[in-house]
C-alpha positions, 0 to 999 in steps of 0.5 A: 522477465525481471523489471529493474526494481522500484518500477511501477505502472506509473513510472512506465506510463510517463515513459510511454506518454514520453514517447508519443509527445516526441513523436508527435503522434496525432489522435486516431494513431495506433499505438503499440499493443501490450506485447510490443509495449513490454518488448520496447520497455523490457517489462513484463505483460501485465505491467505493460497492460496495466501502464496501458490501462492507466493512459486509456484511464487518463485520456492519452490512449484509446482501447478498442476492443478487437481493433487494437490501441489509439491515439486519443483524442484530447478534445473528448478527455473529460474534465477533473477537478485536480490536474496532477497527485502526488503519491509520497512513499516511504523508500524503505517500506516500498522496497521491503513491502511493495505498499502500493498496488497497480489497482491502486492507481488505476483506480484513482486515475479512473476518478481523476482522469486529467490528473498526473500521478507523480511519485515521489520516494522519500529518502529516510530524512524525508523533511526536505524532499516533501518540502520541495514537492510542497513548493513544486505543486505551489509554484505550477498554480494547478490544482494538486493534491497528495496521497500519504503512504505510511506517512511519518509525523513530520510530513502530515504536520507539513501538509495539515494547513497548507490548503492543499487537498490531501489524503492519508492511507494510513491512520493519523498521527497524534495531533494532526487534523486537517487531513483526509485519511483511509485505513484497514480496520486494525481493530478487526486485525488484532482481534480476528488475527490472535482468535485465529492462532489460539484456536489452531493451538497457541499457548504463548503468543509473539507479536511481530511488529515492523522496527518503525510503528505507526498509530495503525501499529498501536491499534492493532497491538492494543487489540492483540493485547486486549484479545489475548488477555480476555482469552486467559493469556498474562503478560508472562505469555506474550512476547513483542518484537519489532524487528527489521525485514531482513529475513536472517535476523528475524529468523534468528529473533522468531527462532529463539522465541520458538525454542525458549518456549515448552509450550506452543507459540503463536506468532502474528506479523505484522508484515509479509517478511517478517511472515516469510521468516516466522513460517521458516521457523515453523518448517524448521521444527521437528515436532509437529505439535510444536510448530508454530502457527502463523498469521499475517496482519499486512498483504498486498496483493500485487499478483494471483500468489497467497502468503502462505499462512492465514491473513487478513484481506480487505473487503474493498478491492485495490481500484476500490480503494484507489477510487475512494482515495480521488473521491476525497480529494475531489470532496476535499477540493469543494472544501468538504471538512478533512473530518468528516472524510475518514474511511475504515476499510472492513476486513476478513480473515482468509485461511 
């Protein structure tokens, strides 16, 4: 079943919290199960379930085992240092990538239980729609804080300052301070990407980055950079590109680096669809000893599917890495210095 695009988990559970304030449904009442809940919503399955996990999370709903879904009781909810988060995400970078896992989320809401998570997709002129997020949390005077995804100079410079706990996923931008930040370890994905391609045969290397670079970008460029000159690589043998995700036109621009080429191209993307249209390159040549080999720096996991080429995985799951994120709000709410919370995710290569 196709889910109308741009749903998530959390949008789905508003939905469902929606529905039991308006009947009035009182603690200890059964609640539809996950197959009713993806027929009345027109989802699938495992988005019902997880939405469901996400309100039991939360304190709205009570799962128990062989006997079904409950109406929880509000009295029993435990307490939470911060009342509603604000996830902010690029609009663009979702509809392309699908940046945020379900894990994720249910992670957080595991750590802050009481805490609304409110989405906001930010438009490309981003400035005004998270200055109105700003004043909203400023206006309600409950303790909010906010999750930065791919976040752009401009929003990390509004939030650094504003005594608001927030957290970064992603590196920081130059010149910013005062935020929390997580990130995967760009330097392990430089490094281990760019060993993986020489060693199945690459003599040139294409370097395929997003259009928009980030300061996660330059430390995993540098690192390639770094790699592929200590393995006897010169400039004259590496290409790069930052192209866009609309997989006719990188197709086109991979498709020529291949074939401008006599030796064997390497080609490291940055992103899954950018991935998708190097390995249609590859399939379209005919010489087997001249097809390139890909890797993929960025997969999110949103179900059981591989990428189809070597990537790079985090060794911290989803909910992990969501856990960690409300840790540091909550650290971030005791007033523990927004310096000394910067975690690096480890990473490992998967072939």
């Amino acid at each position: 079943m196709e889910e109308p695009r741009g749903l998530l988990v959390v949008d789905l559970a508003e939905r469902i919290s929606s529905e039991i304030r308006r009947r009035k449904l009182q603690p200890g009442t059964q609640f539809m199960n996950t197959a009713a809940v993806a027929r009345r919503f027109k989802v699938n399955g495992t988005t019902a379930n997880r939405a469901l996990q996400l309100l039991a999370q939360r304190g709205i709903l009570e799962r128990r085992q062989r006997s079904g879904t409950f109406i929880a009781d509000p009295e029993k909810r435990a307490g939470a240092p911060l009342r509603r988060v604000y996830l902010l995400i690029p609009e663009k970078h979702f509809k392309t990538e699908g940046l945020m896992a379900d894990g994720m989320l249910l992670g957080l809401q595991r750590v802050l239980p009481r805490a609304e998570l409110k989405v906001g997709f930010l438009p490309p002129d981003e400035t005004a729609a998270v200055e109105e997020m700003i004043s909203e949390a400023m206006r309600v005077r409950e303790p909010a804080g906010f999750v930065l995804f791919r976040s752009s100079l401009a929003t990390q410079r509004m939030l650094q300052g504003r005594g608001m706990p927030a957290v970064v996923v992603g590196t920081l931008q130059p010149s910013v301070s005062g935020l929390a930040s997580i990130d995967r370890d760009q330097t392990q994905i430089g490094l281990r990407l760019v060993e993986n391609l020489l060693a199945r045969g690459a003599r040139r290397l294409a370097i395929i980055m997003r259009d928009q670079l980030s300061p996660g970008d330059h430390v995993m460029l540098d690192t390639a950079l770094r790699t592929a000159a200590a393995a006897g690589l010169s400039a004259a043998h590496i290409q790069v590109r930052c192209l866009s995700a609309d997989f006719q036109s990188a197709r086109a621009a991979i498709g020529d680096i291949v074939a401008s080429s006599s030796e064997r191209v390497g080609i490291l993307c940055r992103s899954h669809p950018l991935a998708l249209a190097a390995l249609s390159v590859a399939e379209s040549v005919k010489e087997q000893e001249r097809a390139p080999p890909v890797a993929l720096a960025d997969f999110y996991h949103r179900d059981a599917s591989e990428p189809g080429c070597p990537y790079m995985d985090a060794l911290l799951s989803p909910e992990r890495c969501g856990e960690k994120v409300g840790e540091m709000l909550i650290e971030l709410m005791r007033k523990v210095q927004p310096e000394s919370l910067h975690t690096v995710i480890p990473m490992e290569l998967r072939v």
